[in-house]
Backbone and ligand atoms as CSV (ligand in chain L), in Angstrom:
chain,resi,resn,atom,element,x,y,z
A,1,UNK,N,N,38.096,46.445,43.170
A,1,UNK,CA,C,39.579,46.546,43.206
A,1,UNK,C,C,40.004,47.967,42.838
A,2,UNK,N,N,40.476,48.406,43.554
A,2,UNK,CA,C,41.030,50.307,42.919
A,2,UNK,C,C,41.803,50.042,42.305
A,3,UNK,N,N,42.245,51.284,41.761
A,3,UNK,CA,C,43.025,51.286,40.338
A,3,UNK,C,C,44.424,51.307,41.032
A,4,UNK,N,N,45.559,51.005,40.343
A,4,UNK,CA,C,46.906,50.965,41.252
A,4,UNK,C,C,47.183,52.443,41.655
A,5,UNK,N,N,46.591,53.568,40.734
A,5,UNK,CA,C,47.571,54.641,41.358
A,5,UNK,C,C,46.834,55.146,43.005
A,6,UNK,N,N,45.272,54.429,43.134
A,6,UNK,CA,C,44.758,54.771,44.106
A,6,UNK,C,C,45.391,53.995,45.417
A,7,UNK,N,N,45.447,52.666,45.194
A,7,UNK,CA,C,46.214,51.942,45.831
A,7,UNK,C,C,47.666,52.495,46.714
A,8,UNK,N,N,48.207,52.981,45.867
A,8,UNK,CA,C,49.150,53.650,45.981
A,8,UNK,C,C,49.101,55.107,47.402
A,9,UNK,N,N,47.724,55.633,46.751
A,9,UNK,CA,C,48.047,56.617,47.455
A,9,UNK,C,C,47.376,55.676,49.152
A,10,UNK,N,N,46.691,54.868,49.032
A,10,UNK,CA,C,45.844,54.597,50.240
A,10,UNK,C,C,47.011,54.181,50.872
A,11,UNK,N,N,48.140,53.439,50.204
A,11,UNK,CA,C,49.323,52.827,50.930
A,11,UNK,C,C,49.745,53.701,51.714
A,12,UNK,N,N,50.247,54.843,50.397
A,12,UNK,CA,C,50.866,55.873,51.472
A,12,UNK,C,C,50.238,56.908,53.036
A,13,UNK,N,N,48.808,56.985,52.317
A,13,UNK,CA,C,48.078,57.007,54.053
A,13,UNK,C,C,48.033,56.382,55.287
A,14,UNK,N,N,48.901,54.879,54.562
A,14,UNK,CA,C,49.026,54.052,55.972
A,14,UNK,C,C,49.794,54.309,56.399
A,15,UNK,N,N,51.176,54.598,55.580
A,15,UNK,CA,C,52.771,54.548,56.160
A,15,UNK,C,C,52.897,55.434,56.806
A,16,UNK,N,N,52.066,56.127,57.327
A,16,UNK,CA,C,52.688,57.408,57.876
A,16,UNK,C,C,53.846,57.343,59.213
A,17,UNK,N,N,54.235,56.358,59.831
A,17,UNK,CA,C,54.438,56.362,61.162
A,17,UNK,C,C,55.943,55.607,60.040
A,18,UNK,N,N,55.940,54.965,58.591
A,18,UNK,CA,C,57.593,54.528,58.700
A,18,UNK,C,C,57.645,55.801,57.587
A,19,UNK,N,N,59.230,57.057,58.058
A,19,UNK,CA,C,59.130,57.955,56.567
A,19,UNK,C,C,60.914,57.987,56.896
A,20,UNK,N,N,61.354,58.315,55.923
A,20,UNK,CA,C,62.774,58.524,56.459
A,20,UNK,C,C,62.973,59.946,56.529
A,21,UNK,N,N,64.031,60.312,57.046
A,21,UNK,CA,C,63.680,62.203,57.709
A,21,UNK,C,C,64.340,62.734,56.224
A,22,UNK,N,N,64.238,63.567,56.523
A,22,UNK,CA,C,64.888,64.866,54.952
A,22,UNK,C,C,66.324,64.461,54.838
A,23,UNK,N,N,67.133,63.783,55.322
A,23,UNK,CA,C,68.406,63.945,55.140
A,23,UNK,C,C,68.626,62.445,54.263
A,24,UNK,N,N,67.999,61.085,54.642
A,24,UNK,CA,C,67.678,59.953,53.808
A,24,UNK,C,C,67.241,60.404,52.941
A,25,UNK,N,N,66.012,61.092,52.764
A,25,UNK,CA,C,65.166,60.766,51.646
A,25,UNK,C,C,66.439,61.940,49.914
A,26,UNK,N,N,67.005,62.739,50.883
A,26,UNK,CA,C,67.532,63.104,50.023
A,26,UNK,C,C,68.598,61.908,49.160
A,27,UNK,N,N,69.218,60.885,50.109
A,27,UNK,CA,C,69.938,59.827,49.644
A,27,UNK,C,C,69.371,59.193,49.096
A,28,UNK,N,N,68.519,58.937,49.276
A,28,UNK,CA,C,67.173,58.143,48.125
A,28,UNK,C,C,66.941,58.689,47.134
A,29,UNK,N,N,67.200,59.760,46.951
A,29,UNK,CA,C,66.921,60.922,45.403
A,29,UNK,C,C,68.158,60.435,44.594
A,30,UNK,N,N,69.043,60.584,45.199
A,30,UNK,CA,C,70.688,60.634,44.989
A,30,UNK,C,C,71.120,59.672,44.340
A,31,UNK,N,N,70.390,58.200,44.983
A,31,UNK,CA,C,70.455,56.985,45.010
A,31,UNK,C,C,69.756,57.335,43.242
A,32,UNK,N,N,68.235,57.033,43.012
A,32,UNK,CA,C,67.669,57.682,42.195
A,32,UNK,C,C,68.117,57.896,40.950
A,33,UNK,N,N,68.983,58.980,41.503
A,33,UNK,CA,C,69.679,60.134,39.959
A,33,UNK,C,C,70.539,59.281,39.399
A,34,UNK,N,N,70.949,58.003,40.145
A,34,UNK,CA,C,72.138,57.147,39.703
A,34,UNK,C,C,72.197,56.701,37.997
A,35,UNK,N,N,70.398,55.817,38.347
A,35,UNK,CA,C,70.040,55.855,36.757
A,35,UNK,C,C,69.117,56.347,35.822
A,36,UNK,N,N,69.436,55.728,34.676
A,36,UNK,CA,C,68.442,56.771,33.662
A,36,UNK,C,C,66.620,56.367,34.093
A,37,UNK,N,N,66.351,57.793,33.735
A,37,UNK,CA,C,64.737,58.471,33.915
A,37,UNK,C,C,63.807,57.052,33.728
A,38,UNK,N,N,63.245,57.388,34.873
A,38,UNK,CA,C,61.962,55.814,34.576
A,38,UNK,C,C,62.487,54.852,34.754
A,39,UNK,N,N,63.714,54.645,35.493
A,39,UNK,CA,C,64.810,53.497,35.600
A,39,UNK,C,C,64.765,53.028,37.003
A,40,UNK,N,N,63.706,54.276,38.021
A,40,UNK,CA,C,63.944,53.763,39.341
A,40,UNK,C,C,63.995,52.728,40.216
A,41,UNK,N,N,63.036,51.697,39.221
A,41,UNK,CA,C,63.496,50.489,39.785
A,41,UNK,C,C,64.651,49.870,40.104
A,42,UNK,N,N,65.854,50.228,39.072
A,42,UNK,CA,C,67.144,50.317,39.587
A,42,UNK,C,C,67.979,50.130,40.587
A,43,UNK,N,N,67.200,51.186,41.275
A,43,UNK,CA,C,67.528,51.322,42.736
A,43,UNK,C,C,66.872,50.761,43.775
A,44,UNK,N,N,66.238,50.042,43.403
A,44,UNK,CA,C,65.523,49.031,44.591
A,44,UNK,C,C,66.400,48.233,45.661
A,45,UNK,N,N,67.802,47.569,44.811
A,45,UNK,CA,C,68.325,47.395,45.803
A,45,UNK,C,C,68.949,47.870,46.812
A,46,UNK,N,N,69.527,49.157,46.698
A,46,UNK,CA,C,70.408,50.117,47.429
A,46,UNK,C,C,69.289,50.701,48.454
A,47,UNK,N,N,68.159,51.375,48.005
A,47,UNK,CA,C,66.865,51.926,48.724
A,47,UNK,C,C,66.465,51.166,49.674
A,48,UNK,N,N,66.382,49.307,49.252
A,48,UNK,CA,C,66.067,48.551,50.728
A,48,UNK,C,C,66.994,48.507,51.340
A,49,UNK,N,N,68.526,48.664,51.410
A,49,UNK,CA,C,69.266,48.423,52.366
A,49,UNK,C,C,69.379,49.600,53.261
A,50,UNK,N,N,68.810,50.906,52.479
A,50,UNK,CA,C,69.092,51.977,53.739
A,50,UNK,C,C,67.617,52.030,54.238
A,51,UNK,N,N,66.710,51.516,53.976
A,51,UNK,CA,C,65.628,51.428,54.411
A,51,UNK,C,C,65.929,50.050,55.632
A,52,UNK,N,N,66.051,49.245,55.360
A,52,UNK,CA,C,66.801,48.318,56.368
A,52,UNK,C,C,67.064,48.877,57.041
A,53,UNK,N,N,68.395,49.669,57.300
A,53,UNK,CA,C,69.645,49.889,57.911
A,53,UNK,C,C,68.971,51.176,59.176
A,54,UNK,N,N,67.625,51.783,58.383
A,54,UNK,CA,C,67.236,52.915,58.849
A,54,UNK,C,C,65.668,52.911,59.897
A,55,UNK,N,N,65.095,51.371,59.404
A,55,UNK,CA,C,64.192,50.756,60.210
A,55,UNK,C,C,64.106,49.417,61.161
A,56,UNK,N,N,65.131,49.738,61.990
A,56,UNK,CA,C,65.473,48.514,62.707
A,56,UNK,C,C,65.971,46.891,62.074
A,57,UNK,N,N,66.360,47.615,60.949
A,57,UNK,CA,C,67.473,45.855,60.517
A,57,UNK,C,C,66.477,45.203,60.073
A,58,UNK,N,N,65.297,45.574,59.767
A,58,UNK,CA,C,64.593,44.651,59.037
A,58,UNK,C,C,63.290,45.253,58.152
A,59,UNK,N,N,62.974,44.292,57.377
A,59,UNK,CA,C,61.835,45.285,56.643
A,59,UNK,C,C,60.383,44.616,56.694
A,60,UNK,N,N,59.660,45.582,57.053
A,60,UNK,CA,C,58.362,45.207,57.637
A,60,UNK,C,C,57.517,45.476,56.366
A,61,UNK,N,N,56.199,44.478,55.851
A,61,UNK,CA,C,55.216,44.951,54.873
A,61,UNK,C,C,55.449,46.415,55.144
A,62,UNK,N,N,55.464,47.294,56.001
A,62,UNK,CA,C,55.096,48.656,55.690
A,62,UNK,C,C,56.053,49.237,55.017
A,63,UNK,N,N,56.724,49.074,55.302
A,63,UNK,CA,C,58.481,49.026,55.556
A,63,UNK,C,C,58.530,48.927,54.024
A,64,UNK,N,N,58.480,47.936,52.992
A,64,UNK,CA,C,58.388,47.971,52.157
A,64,UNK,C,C,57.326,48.389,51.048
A,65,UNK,N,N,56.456,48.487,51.677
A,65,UNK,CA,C,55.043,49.542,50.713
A,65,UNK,C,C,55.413,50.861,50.502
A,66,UNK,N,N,56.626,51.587,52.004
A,66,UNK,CA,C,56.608,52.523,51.854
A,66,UNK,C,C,57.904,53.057,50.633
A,67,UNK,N,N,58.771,51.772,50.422
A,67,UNK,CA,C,60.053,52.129,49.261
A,67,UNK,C,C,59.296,52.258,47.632
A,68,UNK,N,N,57.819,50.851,47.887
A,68,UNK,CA,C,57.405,50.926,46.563
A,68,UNK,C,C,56.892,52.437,46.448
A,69,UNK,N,N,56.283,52.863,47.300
A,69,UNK,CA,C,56.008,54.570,47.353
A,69,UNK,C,C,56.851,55.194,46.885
A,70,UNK,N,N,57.640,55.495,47.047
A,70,UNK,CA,C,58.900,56.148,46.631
A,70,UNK,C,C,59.383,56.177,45.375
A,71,UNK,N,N,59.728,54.380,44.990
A,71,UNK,CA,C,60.195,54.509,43.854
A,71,UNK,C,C,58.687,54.291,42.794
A,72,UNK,N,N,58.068,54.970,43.464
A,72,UNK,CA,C,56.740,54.437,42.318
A,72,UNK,C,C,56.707,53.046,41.236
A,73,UNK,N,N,56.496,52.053,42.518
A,73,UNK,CA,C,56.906,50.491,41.763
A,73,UNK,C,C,55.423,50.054,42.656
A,74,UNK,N,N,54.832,49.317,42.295
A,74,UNK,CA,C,54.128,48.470,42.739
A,74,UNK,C,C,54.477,47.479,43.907
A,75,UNK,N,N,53.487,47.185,45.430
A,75,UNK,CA,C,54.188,46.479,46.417
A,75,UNK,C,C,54.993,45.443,45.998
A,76,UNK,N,N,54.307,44.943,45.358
A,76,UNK,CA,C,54.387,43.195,44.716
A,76,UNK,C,C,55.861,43.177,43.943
A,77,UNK,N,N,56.288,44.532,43.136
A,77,UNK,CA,C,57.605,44.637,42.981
A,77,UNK,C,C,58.499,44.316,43.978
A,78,UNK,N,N,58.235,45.045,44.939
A,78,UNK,CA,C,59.532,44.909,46.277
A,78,UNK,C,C,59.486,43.763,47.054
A,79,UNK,N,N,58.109,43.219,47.211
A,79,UNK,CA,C,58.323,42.195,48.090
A,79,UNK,C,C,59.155,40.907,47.153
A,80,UNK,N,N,58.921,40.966,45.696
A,80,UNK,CA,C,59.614,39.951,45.211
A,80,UNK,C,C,61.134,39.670,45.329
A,81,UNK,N,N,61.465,41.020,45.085
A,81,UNK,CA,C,63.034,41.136,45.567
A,81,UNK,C,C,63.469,41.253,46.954
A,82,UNK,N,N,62.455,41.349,47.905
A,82,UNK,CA,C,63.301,41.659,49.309
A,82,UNK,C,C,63.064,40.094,49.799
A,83,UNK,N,N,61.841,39.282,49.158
A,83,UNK,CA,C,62.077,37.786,50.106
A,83,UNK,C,C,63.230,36.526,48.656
A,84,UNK,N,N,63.585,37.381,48.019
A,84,UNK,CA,C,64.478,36.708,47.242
A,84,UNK,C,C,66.120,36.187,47.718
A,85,UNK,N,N,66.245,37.664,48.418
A,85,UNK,CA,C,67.670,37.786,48.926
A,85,UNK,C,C,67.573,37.794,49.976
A,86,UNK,N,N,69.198,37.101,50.688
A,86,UNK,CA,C,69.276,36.758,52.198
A,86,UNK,C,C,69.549,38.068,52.826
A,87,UNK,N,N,69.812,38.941,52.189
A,87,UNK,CA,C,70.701,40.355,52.845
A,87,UNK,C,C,69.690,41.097,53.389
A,88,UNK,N,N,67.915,40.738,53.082
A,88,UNK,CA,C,67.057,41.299,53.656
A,88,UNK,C,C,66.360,40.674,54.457
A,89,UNK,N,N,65.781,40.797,56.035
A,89,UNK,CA,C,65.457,40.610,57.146
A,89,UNK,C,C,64.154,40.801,57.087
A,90,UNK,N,N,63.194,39.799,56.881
A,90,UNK,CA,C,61.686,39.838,56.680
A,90,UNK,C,C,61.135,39.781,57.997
A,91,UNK,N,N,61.404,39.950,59.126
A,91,UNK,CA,C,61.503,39.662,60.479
A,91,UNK,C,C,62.560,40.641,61.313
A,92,UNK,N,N,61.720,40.716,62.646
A,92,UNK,CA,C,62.915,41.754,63.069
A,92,UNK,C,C,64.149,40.616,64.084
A,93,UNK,N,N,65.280,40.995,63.814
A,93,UNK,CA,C,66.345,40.466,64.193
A,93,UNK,C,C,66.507,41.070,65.692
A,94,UNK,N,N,67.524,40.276,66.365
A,94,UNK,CA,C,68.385,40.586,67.428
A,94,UNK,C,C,69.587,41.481,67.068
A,95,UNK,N,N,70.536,42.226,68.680
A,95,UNK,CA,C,71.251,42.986,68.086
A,95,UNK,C,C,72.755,42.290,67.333
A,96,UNK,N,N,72.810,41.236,67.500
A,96,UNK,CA,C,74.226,40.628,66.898
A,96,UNK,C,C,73.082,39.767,65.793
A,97,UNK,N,N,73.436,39.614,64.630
A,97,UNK,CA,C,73.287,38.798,63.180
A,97,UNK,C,C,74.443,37.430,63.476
A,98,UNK,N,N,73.720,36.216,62.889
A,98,UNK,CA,C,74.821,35.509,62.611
A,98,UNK,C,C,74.163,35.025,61.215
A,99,UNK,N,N,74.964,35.409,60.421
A,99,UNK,CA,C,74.624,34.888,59.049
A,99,UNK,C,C,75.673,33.177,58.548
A,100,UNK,N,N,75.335,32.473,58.894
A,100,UNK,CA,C,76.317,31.286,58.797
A,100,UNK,C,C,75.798,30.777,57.727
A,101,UNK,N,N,77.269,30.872,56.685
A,101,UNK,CA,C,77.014,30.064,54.872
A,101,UNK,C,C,76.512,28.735,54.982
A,102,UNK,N,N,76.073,28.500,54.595
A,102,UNK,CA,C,75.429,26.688,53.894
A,102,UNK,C,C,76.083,26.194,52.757
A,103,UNK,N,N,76.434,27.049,52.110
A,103,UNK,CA,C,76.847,26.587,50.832
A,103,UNK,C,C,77.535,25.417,50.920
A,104,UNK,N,N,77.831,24.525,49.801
A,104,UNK,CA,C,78.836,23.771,49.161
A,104,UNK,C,C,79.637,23.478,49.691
A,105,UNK,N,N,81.421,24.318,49.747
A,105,UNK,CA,C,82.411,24.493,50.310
A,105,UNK,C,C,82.167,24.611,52.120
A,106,UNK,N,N,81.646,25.022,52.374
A,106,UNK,CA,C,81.094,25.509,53.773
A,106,UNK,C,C,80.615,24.386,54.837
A,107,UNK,N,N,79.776,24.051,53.499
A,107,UNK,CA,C,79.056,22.570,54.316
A,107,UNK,C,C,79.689,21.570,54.374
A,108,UNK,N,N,80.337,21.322,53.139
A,108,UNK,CA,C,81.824,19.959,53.131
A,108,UNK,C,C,82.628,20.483,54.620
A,109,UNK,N,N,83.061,21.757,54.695
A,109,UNK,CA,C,83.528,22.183,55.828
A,109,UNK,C,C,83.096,22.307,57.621
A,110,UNK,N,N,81.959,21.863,57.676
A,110,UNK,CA,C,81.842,21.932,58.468
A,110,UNK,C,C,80.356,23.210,59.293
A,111,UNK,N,N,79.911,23.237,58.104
A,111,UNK,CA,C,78.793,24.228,58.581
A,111,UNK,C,C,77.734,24.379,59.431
A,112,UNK,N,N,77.019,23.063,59.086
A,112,UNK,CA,C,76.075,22.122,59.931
A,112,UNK,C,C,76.313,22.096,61.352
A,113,UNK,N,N,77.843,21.877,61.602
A,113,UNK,CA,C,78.350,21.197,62.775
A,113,UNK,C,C,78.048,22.650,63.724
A,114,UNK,N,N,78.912,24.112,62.624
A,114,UNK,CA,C,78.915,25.297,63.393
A,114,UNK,C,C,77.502,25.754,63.654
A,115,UNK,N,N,76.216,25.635,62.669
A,115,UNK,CA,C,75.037,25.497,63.245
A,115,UNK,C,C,74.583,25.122,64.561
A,116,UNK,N,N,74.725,23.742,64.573
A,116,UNK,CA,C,74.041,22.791,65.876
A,116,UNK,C,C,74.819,23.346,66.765
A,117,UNK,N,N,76.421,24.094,66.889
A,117,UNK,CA,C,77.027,24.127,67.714
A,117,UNK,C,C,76.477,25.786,68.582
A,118,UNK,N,N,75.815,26.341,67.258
A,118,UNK,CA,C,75.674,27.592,68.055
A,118,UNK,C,C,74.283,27.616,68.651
A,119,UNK,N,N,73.488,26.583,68.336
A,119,UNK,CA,C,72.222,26.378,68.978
A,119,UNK,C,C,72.701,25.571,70.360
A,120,UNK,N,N,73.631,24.607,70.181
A,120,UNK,CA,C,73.953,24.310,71.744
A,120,UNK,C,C,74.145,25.430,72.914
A,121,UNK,N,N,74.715,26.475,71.968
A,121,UNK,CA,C,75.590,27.649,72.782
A,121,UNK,C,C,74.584,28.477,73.275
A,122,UNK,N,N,73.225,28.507,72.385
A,122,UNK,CA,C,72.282,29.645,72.153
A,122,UNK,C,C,70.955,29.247,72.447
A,123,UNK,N,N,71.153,27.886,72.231
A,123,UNK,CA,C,69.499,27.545,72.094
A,123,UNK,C,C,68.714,28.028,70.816
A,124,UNK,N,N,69.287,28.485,69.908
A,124,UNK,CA,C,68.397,28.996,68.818
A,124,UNK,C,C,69.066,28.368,67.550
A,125,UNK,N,N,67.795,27.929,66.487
A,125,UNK,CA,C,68.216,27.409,65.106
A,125,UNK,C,C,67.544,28.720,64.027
A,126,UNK,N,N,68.462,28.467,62.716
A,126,UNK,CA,C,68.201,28.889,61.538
A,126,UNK,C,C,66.989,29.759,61.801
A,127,UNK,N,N,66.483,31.216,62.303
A,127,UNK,CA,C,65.373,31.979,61.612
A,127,UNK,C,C,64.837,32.142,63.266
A,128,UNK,N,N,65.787,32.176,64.055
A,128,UNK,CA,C,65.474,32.575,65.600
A,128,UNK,C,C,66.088,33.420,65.891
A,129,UNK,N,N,65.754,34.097,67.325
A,129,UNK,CA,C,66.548,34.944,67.705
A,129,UNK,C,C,66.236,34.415,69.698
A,130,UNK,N,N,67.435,34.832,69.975
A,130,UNK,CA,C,66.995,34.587,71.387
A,130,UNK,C,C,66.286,35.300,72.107
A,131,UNK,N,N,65.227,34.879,73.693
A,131,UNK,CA,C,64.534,35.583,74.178
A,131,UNK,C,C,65.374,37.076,74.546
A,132,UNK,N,N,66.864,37.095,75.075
A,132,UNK,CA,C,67.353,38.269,75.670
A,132,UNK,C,C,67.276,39.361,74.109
A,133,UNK,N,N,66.803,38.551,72.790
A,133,UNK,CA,C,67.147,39.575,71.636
A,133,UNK,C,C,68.259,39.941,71.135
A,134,UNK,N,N,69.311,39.243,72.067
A,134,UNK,CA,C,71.184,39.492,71.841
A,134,UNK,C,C,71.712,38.683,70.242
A,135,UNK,N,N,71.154,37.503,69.932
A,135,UNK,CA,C,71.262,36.983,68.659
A,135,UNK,C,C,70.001,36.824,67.884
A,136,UNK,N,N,70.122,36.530,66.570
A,136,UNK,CA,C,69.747,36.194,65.406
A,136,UNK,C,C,70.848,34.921,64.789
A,137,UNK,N,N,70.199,34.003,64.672
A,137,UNK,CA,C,70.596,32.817,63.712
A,137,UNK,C,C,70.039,32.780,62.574
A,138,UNK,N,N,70.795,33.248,61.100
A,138,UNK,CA,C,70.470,33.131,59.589
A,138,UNK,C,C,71.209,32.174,59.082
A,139,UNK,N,N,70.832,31.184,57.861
A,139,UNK,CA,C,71.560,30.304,57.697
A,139,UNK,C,C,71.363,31.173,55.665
A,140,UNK,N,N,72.706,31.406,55.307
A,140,UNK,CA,C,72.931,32.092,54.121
A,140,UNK,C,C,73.490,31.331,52.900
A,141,UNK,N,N,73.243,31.917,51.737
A,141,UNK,CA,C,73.913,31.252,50.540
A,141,UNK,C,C,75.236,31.794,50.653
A,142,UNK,N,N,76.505,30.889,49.433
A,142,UNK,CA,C,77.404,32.043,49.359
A,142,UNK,C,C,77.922,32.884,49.835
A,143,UNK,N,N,78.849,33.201,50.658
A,143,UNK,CA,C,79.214,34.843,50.689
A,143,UNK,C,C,80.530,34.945,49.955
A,144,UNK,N,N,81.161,34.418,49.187
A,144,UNK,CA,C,81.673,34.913,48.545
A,144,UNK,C,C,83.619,34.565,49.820
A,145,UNK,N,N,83.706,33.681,50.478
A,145,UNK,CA,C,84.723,33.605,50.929
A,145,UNK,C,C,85.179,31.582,51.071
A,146,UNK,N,N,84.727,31.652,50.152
A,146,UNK,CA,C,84.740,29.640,50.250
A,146,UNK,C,C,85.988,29.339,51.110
A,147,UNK,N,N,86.908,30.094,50.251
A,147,UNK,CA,C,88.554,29.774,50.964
A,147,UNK,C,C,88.774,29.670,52.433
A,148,UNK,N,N,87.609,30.003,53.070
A,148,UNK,CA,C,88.025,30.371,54.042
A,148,UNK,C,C,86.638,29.530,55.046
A,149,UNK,N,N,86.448,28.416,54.333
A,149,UNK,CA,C,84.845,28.067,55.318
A,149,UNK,C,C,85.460,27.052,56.194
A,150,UNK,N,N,85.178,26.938,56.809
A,150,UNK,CA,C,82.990,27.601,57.034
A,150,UNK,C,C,83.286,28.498,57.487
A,151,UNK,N,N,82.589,29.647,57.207
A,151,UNK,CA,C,82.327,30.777,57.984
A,151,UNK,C,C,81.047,31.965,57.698
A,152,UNK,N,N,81.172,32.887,58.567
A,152,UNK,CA,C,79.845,33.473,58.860
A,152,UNK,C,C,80.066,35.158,58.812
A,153,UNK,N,N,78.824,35.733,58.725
A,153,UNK,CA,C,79.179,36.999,58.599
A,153,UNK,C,C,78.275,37.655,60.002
A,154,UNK,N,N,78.675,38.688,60.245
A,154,UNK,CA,C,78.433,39.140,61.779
A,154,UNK,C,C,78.770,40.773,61.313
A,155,UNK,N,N,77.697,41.547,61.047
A,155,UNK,CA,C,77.721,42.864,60.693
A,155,UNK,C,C,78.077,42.658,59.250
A,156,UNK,N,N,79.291,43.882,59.381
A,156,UNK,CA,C,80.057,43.910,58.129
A,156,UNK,C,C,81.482,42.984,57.971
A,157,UNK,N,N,81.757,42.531,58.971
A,157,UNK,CA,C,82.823,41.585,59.109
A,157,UNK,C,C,82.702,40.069,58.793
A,158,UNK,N,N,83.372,39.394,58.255
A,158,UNK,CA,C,83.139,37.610,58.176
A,158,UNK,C,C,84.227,37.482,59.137
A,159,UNK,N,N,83.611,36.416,59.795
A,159,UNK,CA,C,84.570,35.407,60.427
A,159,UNK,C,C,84.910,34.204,59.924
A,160,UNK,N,N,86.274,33.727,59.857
A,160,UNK,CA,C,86.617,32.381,59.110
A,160,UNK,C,C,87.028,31.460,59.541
A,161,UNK,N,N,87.277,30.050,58.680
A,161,UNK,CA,C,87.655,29.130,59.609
A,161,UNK,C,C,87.299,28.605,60.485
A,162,UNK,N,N,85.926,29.128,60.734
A,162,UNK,CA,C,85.463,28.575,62.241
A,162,UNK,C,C,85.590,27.235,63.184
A,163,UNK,N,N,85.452,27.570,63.896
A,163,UNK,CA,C,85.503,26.116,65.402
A,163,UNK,C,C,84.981,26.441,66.254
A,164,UNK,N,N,84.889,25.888,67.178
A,164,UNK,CA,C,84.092,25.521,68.137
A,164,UNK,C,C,84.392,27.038,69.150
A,165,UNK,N,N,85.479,26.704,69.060
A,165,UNK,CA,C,86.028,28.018,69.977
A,165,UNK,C,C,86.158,29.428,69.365
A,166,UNK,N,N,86.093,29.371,68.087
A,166,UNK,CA,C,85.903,30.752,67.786
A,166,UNK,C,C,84.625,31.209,67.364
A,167,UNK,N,N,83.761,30.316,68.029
A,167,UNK,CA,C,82.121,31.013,68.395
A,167,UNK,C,C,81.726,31.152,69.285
A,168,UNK,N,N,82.964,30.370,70.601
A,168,UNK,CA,C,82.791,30.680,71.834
A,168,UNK,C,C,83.458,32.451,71.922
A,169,UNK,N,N,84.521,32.581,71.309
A,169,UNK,CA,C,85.125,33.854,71.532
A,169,UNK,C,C,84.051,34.793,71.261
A,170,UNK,N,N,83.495,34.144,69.971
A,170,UNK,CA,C,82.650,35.401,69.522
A,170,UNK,C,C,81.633,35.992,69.929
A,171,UNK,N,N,80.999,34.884,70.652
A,171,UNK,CA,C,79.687,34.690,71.678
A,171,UNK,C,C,79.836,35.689,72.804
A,172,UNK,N,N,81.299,35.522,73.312
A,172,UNK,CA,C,81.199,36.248,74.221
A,172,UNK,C,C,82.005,37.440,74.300
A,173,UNK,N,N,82.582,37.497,73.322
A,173,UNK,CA,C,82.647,39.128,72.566
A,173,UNK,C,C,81.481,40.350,72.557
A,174,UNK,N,N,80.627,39.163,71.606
A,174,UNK,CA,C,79.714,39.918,71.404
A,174,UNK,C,C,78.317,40.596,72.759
A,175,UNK,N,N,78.716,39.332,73.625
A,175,UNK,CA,C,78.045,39.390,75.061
A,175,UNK,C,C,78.797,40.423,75.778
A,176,UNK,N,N,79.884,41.037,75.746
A,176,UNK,CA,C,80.583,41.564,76.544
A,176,UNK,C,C,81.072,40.913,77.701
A,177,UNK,N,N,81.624,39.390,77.177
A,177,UNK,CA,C,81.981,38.709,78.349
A,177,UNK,C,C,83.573,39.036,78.244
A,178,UNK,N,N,84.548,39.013,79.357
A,178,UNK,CA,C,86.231,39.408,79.343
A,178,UNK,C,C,86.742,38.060,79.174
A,179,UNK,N,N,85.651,36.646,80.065
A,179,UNK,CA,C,86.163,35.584,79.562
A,179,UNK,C,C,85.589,34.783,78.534
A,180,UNK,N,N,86.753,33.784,77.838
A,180,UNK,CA,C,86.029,32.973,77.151
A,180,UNK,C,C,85.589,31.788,77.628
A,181,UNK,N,N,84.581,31.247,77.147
A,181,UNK,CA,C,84.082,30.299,77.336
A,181,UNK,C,C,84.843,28.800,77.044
A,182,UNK,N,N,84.894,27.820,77.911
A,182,UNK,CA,C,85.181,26.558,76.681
A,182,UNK,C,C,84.344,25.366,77.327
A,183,UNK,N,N,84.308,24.704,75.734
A,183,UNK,CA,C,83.074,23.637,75.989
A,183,UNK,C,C,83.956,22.466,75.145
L,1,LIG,S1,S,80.471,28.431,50.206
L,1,LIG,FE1,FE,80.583,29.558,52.038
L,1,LIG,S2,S,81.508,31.403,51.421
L,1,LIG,FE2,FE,81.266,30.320,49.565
């Protein structure tokens, strides 16, 4: 078994093909300086999201060997926190996300229904993406908008209230269709 700091470096001999260019990695310093010395773990969460954001929407074992690199944390650090939370993509996604809440409020509301309804629409359940690659179906905790469920998040935007028809709109929004659909 090598010692971790060797580990370390053998990791980083693999990653060579994921690095972020000079202008990230400086945001990663930045990120970094946020907290106190020896604190970098800190920043683990902020570091995977631009690591995300910066390796195709999702984070690949390398993908993440290469942040523990960085913040000089052990793999086993990052992978604990990146398959903890829904906000990270252990898998590579399609270009539209549908993150649809489960929760509580959501599900009394109607969540399930907006599920099955977008697999009717899509053909795809919870942790798919379709063959064209146009969606991703995530089924999420929480987001923090109960008032307003069921609903789903799609980028940086939530959609609320949902129905039937405002996943047809969205569907084909997001398709670049001019019409909507109705079913
Ligand atoms: S339960 Fe869905 S946003 Fe809170």
């Amino acid at each position: 078994m090598p010692k971790s700091t060797d580990y370390k470096k053998e990791k980083t001999n693999q990653n060579m093909s994921v690095s972020f260019s000079a202008d990230k990695l400086k945001e990663v310093q930045q990120i970094i300086a946020r907290y106190p010395e020896e604190r970098q773990k800190s920043a683990l969460l902020p570091v995977l999201h631009l690591a995300q954001q910066e390796f195709g929407g999702w984070l690949s074992t390398e993908t993440m060997d290469y942040v523990a690199t960085l913040l000089q944390l052990e793999p086993i650090e990052v992978y604990e926190v990146a398959t903890f939370y829904s906000m990270y993509n252990l898998k590579p996604i399609g270009k539209h996300l549908l993150e649809v809440c489960q929760t509580g409020p959501c599900m009394l509301n109607g969540s399930e229904e907006i599920v099955a309804y977008i697999y009717e629409k899509l053909g795809i359940r919870p942790g798919q993406t379709t063959a064209d690659g146009m969606f991703t179906l995530k089924t999420v905790e929480c987001l923090g908008a109960c008032g307003y469920a069921p609903m789903l998040q799609l980028g940086k935007n939530y959609r609320e209230h949902l129905t039937r028809q405002k996943i047809d709109e969205l569907i084909a929004s997001c398709s670049g269709q001019s019409t909507v659909a109705t079913t």
